[in-house]
C-alpha positions in Angstrom: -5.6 -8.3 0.8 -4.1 -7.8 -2.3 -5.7 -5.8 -5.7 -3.7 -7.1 -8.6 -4.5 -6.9 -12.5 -5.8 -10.3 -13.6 -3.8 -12.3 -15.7 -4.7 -15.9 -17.8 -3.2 -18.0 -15.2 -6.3 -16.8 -13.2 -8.6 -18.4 -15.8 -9.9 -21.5 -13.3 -10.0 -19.5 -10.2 -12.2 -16.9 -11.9 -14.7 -19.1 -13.4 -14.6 -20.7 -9.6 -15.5 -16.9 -8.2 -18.4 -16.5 -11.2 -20.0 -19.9 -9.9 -20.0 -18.8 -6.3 -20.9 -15.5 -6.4 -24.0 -16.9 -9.0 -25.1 -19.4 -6.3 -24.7 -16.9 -3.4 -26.6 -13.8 -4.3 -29.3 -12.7 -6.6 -27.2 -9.7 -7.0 -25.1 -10.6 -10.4 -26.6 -11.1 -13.2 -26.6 -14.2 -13.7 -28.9 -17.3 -12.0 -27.5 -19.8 -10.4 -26.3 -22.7 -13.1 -27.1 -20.3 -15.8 -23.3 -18.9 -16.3 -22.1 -21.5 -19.2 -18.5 -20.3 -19.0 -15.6 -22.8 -19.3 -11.8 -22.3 -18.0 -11.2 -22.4 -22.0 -13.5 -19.6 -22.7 -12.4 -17.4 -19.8 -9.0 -18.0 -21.1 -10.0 -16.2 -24.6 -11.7 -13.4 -22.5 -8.5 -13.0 -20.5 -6.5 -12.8 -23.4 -8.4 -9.8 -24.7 -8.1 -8.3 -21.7 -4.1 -8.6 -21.9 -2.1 -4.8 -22.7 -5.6 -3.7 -23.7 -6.3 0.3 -22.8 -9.5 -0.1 -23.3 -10.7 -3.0 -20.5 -9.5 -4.2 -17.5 -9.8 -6.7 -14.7 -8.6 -6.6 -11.6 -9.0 -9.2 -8.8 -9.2 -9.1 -5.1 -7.0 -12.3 -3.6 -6.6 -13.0 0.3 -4.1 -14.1 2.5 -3.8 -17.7 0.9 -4.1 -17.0 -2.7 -7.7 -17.7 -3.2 -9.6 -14.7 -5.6 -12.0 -13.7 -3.6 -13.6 -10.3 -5.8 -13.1 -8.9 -8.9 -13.7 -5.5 -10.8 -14.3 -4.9 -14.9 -14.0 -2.3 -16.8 -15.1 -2.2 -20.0 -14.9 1.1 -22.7 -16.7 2.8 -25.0 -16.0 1.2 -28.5 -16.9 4.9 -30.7 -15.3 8.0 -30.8 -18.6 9.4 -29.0 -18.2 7.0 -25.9 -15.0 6.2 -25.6 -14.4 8.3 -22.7 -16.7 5.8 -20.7 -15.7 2.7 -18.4 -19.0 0.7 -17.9 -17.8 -1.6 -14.7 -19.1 -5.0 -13.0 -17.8 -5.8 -9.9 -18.4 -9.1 -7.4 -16.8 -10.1 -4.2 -18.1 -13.1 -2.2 -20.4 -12.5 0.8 -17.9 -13.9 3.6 -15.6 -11.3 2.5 -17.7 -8.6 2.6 -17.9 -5.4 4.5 -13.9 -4.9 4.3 -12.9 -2.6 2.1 -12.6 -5.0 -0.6 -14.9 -3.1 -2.8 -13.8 0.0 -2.0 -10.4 -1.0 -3.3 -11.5 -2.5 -6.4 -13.2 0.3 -7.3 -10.3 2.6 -6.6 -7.9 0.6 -8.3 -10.3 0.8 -11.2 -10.6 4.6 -11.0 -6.7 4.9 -10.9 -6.2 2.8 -13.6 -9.0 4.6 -15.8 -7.2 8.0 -15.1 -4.5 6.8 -16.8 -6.0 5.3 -19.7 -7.7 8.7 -19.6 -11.4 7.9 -19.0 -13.4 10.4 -18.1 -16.9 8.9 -16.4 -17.4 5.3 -14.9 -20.7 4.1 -15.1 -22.7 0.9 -13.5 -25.8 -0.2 -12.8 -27.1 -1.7 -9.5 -30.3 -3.5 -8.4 -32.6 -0.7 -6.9 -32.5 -3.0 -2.9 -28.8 -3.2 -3.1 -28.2 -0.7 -0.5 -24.7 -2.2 0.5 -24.2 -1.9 -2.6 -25.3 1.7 -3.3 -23.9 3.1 0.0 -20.3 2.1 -1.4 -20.6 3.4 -4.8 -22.1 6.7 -3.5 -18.6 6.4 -0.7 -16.6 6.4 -3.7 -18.3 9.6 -5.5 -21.1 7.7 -7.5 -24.2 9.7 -8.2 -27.4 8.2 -9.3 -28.5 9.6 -12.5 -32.0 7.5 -13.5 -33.9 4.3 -13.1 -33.9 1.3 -15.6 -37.4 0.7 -13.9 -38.2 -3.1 -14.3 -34.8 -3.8 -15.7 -34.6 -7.2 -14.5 -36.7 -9.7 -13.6 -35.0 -12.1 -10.1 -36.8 -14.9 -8.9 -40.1 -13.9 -10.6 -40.2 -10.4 -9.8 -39.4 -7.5 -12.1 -36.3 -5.1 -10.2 -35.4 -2.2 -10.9 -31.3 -0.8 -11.6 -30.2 2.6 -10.7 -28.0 3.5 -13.1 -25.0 5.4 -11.1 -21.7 7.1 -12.6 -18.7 9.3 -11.6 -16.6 11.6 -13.3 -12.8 12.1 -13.4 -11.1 15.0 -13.0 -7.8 15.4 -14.5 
């Protein structure tokens, strides 16, 4: 498995992943067929991500080339929150389970240290618990509940909102 930044050329595979992972799980945010993103527009996205020290993507690709996760992190805009890295993060279900996350996440961490970030914050659907167990593995704490934050298949859902501070 290989971590890597994302880069343009990744454009198509990308909006692939986003498509998948919204047909596979009610776990993004996104329905299925809801995600109106084109290859053109995920190009302008990428290119905002390019030498930026303020967001990041990186992407989780297997043996054969094929993205199969990915990880964004996106700062503060104001001098007051700047030091936060709000992130989203995806990897398909067959992949699941190995350590694919985990090294997203502490890619993402590394990379936030040196772009000197001090918290990362998400939020996560309340019955994630695959989810929750590897953010708390990788030093997330829940601070509160966004309590019927969502509404999924009919039913309002509540996020944990979880973060984790850097040291220096």
């Amino acid at each position: 498995m290989n971590i890597r930044q994302a880069v343009i050329h990744d454009s198509q595979k990308l909006v692939q992943l986003f498509t998948k992972l919204d047909n596979e799980t009610n776990f993004m945010l996104f329905e299925s067929g809801e995600r109106k993103i084109t290859v053109e527009m995920q190009v302008k996205q990428m290119q905002s991500f390019t030498d930026s020290t303020s967001q990041v993507m990186f992407v989780a690709e297997n043996q054969y080339g094929e993205i199969v996760g990915f990880i964004v992190g996106i700062g503060g805009n104001f001098m007051r929150n700047k030091h936060s890295l709000y992130c989203v993060i995806g990897v398909l279900l067959s992949e699941q389970g190995q350590g694919i996350g985990k090294k997203l996440l502490g890619q993402l961490e590394c990379w936030a240290q040196i772009h000197s970030f001090h918290r990362l914050e998400l939020t996560v659907m309340e019955h994630n618990q695959s989810a929750i167990n590897l953010y708390q593995s990788c030093g997330f704490y829940t601070e509160g509940v966004k309590r019927d934050s969502l509404k999924v298949a009919g039913e309002f859902v509540n996020e944990l909102y979880m973060s984790k501070l850097l040291t220096a």
